[in-house]
Short mmCIF file of the C-alpha atoms (twelve columns), coordinates in Angstrom:
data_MODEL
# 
_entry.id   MODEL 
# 
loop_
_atom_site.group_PDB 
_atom_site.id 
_atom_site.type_symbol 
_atom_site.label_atom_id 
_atom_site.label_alt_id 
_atom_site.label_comp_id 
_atom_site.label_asym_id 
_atom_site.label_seq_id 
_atom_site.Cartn_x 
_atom_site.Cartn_y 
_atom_site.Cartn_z 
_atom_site.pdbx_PDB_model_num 
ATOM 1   C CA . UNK A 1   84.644  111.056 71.328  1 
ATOM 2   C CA . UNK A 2   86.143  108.791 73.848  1 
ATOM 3   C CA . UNK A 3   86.162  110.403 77.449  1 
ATOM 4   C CA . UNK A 4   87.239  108.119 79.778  1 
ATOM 5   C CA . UNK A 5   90.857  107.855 79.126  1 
ATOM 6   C CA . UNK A 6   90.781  111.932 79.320  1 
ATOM 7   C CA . UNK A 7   92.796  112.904 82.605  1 
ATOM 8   C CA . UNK A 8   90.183  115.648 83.995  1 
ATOM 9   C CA . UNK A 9   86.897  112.808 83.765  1 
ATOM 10  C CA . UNK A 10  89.754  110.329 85.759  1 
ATOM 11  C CA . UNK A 11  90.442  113.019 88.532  1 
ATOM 12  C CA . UNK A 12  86.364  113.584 88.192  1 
ATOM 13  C CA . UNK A 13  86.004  109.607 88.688  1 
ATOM 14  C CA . UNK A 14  88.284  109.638 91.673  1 
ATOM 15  C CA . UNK A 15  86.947  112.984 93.566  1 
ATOM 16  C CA . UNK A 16  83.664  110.760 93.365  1 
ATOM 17  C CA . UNK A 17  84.934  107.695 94.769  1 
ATOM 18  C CA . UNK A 18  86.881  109.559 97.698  1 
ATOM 19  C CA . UNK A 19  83.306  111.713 97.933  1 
ATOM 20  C CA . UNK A 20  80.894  108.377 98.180  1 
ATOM 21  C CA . UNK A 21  83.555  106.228 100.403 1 
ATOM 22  C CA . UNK A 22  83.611  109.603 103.039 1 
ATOM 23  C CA . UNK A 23  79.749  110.157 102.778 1 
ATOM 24  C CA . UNK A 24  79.403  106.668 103.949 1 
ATOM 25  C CA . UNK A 25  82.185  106.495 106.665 1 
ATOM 26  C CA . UNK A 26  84.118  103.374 104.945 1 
ATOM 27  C CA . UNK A 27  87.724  103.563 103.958 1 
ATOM 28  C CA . UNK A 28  88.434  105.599 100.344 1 
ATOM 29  C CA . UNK A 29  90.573  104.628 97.548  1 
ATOM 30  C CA . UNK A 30  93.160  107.776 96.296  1 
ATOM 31  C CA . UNK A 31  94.914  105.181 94.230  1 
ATOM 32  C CA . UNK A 32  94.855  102.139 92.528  1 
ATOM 33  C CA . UNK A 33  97.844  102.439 89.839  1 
ATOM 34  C CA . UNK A 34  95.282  101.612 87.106  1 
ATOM 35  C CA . UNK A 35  94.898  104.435 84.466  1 
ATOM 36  C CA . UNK A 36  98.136  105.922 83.502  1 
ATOM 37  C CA . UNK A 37  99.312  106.389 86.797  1 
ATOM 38  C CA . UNK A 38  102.612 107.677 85.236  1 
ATOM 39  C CA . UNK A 39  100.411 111.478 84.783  1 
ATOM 40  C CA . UNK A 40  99.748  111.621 88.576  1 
ATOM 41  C CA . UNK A 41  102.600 110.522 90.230  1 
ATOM 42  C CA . UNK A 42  106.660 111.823 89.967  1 
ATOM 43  C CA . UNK A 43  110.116 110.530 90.221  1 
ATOM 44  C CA . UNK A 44  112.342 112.384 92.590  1 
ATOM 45  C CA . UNK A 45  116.105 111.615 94.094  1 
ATOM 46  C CA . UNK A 46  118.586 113.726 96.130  1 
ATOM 47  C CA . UNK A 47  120.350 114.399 92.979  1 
ATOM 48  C CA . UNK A 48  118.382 117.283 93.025  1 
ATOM 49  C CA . UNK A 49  120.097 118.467 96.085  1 
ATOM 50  C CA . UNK A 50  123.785 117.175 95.197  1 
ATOM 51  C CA . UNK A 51  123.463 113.387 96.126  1 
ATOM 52  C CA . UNK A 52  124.234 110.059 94.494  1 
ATOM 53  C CA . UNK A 53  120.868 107.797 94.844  1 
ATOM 54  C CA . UNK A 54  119.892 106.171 91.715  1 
ATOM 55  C CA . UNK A 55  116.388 104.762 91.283  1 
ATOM 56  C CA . UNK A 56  113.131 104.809 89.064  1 
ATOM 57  C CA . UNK A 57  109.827 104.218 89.552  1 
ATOM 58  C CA . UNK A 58  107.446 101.719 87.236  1 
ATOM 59  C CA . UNK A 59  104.330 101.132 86.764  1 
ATOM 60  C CA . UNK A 60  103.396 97.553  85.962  1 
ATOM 61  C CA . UNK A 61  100.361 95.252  86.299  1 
ATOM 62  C CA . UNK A 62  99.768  91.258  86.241  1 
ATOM 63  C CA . UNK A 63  97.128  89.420  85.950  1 
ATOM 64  C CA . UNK A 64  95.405  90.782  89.107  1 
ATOM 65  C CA . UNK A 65  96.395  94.007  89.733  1 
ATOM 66  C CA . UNK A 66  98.281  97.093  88.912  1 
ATOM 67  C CA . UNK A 67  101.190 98.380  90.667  1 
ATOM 68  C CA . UNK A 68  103.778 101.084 91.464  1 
ATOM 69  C CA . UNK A 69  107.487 99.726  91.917  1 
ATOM 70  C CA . UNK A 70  110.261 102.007 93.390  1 
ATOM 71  C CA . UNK A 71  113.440 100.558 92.943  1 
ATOM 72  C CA . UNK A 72  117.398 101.570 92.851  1 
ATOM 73  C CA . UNK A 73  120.150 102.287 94.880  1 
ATOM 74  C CA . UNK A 74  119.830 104.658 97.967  1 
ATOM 75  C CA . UNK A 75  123.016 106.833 98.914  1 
ATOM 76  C CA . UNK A 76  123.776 108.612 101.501 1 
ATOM 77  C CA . UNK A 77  127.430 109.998 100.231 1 
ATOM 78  C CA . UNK A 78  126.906 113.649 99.634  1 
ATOM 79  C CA . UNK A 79  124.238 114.109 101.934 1 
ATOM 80  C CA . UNK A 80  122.033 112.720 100.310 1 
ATOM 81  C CA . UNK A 81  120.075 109.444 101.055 1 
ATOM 82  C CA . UNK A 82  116.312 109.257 99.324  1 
ATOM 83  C CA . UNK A 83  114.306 108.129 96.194  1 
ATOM 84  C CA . UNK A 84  110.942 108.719 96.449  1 
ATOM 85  C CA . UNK A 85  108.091 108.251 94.349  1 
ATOM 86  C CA . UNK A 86  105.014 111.691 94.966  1 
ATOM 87  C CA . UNK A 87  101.460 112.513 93.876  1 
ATOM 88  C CA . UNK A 88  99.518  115.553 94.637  1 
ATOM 89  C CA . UNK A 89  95.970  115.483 96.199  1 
ATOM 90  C CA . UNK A 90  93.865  117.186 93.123  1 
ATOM 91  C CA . UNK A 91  91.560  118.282 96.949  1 
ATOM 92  C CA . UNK A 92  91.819  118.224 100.348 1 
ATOM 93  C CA . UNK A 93  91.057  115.140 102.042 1 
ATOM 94  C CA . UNK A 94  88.086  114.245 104.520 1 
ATOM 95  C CA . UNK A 95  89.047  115.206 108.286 1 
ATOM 96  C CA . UNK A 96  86.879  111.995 109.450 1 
ATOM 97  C CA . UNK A 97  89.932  109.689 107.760 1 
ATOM 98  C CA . UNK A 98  92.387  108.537 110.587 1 
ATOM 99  C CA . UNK A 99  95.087  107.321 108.653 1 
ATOM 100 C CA . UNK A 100 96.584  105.732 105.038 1 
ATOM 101 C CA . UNK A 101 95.871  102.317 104.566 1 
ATOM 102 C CA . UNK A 102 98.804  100.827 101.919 1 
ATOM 103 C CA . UNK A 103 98.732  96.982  100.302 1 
ATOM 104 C CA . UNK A 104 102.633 96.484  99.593  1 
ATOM 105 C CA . UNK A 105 105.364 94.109  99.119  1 
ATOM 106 C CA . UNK A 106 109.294 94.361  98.644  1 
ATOM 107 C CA . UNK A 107 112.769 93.371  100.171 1 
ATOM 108 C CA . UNK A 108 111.878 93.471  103.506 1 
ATOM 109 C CA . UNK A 109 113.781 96.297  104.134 1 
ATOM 110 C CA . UNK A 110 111.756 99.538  106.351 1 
ATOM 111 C CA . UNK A 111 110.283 102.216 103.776 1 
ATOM 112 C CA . UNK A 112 108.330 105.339 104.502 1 
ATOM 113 C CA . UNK A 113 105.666 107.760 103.364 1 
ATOM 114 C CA . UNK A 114 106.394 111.180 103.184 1 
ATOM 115 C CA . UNK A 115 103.509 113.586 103.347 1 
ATOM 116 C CA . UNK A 116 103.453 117.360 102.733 1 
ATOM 117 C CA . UNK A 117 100.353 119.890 103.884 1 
ATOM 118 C CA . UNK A 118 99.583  123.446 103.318 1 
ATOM 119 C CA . UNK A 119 102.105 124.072 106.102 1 
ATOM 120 C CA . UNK A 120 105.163 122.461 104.511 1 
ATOM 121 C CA . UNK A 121 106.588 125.313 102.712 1 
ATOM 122 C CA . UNK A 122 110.558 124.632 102.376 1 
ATOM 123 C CA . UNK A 123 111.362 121.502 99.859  1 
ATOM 124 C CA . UNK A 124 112.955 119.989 103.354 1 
ATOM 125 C CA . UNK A 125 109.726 120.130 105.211 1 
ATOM 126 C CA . UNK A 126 107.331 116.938 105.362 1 
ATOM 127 C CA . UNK A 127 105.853 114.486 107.742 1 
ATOM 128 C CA . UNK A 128 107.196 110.947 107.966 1 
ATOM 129 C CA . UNK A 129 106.034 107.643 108.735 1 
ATOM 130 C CA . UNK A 130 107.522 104.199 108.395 1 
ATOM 131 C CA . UNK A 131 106.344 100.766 107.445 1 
ATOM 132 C CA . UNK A 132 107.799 97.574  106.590 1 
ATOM 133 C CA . UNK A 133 108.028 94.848  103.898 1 
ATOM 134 C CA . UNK A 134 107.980 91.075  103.032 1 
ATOM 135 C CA . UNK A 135 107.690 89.287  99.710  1 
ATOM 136 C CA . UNK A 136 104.043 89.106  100.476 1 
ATOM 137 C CA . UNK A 137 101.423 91.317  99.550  1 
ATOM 138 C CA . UNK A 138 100.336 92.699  103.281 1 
ATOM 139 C CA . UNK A 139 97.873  95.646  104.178 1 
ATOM 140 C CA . UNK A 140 99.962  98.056  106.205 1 
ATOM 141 C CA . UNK A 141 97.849  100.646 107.892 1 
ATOM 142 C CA . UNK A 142 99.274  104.113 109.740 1 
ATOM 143 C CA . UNK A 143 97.509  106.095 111.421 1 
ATOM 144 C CA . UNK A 144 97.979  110.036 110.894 1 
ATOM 145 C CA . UNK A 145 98.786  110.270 114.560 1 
ATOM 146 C CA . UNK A 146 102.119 108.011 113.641 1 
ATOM 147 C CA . UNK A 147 104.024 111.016 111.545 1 
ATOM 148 C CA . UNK A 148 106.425 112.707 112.850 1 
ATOM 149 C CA . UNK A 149 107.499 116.216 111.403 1 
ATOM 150 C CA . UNK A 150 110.834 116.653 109.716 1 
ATOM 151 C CA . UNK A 151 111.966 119.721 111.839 1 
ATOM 152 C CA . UNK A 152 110.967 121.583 115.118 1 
ATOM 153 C CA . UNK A 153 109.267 124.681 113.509 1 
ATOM 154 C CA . UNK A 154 106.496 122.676 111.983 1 
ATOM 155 C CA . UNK A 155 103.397 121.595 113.832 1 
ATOM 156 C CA . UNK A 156 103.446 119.000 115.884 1 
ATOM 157 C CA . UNK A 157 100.508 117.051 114.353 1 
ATOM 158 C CA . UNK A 158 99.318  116.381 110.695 1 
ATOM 159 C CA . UNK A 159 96.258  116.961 110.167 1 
ATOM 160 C CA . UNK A 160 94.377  114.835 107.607 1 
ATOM 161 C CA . UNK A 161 92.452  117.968 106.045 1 
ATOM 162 C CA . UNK A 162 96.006  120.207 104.881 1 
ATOM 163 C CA . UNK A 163 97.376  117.129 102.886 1 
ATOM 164 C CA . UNK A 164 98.606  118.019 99.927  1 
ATOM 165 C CA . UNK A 165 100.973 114.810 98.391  1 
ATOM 166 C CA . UNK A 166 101.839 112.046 99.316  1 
ATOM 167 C CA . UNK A 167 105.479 110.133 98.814  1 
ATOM 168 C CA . UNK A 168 106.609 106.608 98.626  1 
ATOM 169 C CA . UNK A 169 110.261 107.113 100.129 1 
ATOM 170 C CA . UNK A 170 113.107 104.939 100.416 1 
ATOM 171 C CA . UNK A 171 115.082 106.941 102.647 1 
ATOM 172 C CA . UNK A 172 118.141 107.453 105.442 1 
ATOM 173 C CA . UNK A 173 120.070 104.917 104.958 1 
ATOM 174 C CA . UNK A 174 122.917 103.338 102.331 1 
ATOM 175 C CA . UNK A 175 120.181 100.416 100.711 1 
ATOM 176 C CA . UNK A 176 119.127 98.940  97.525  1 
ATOM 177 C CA . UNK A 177 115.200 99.690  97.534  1 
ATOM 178 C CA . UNK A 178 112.741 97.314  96.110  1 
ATOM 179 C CA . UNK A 179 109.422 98.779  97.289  1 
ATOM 180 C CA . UNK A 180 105.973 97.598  95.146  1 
ATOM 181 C CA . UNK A 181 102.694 99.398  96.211  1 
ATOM 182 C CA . UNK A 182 99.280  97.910  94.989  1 
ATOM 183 C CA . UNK A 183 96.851  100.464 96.903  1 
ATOM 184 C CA . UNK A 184 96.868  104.006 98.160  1 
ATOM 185 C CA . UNK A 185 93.786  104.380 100.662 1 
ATOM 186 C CA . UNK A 186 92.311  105.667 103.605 1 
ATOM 187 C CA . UNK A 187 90.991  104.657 106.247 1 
# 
């Protein structure tokens, strides 16, 4: 009976990873695109709201490391204007983290990450942070203080322990995305 490819002993493995790396104070791995990544995370687009974008998201791996890419055209005709790559916290996250700590690479154009809590109720509602890119893989850290609701009747500050995904957004602006994301974390 092999086990460890089953997805429930993979969520098990990471709970256990986030639980030891909290215990301890150090940062916490949520993901590392190893491990059919394709079952945790999801494709969306404004098409879903009447836009234009067109995009995918990979999963791909080399000789040292695995990897989530987001790539493809971002529109804003038909107000639209995002392609975004999400994953949903399987539980809540540690209040003692102060932020997500990224590895990345792309086109060196500005991405963001798109988080949504217990308190984001409408599909419109989510915090938002911003990061850049080079070609070079760089550690991109961003504090939790850093987002920035999406509208006024939200609360003003997220707060690490209502987390419940987490998106890798191309967003705003007419772009081609090339986004690459080796690490999830926290820090």
């Amino acid at each position: 009976m092999r086990l460890m490819g089953h997805p429930v002993v993979k969520v098990i493995c990471l709970c256990v990873i986030n639980f030891a790396s909290a215990a301890t104070g150090d940062e916490a791995l949520i993901e590392d695109f190893s491990n059919s990544p394709e079952s945790r995370w999801e494709y969306f687009a404004d098409t879903v709201m009447g836009g234009v974008s067109q995009g995918r998201v990979e999963f791909l791996a080399d000789a040292d490391n695995s990897y989530l890419k987001l790539v493809g055209a971002v529109s804003t005709s038909n107000n639209g204007g995002f392609i975004q790559a999400r994953t949903r916290l399987i539980s809540p996250l540690d209040k003692i983290f102060k932020g997500l700590k990224l590895r990345v690479r792309g086109n060196g154009e500005m991405y963001f990450v798109h988080i949504r809590t217990s308190g984001t109720r409408l599909p419109w509602q989510y915090y938002q942070a911003s990061f850049p890119t080079t070609e070079d893989w760089s550690y991109i850290n961003i504090p939790f203080a850093d987002f920035e609701p999406s509208g006024k009747f939200m609360r003003k500050s997220l707060v690490a322990g209502k987390i419940r995904s987490i998106g890798i957004v191309a967003y705003g602006r007419d772009h081609f995305a090339d986004l690459e994301v080796e690490t999830l974390g926290l820090y």
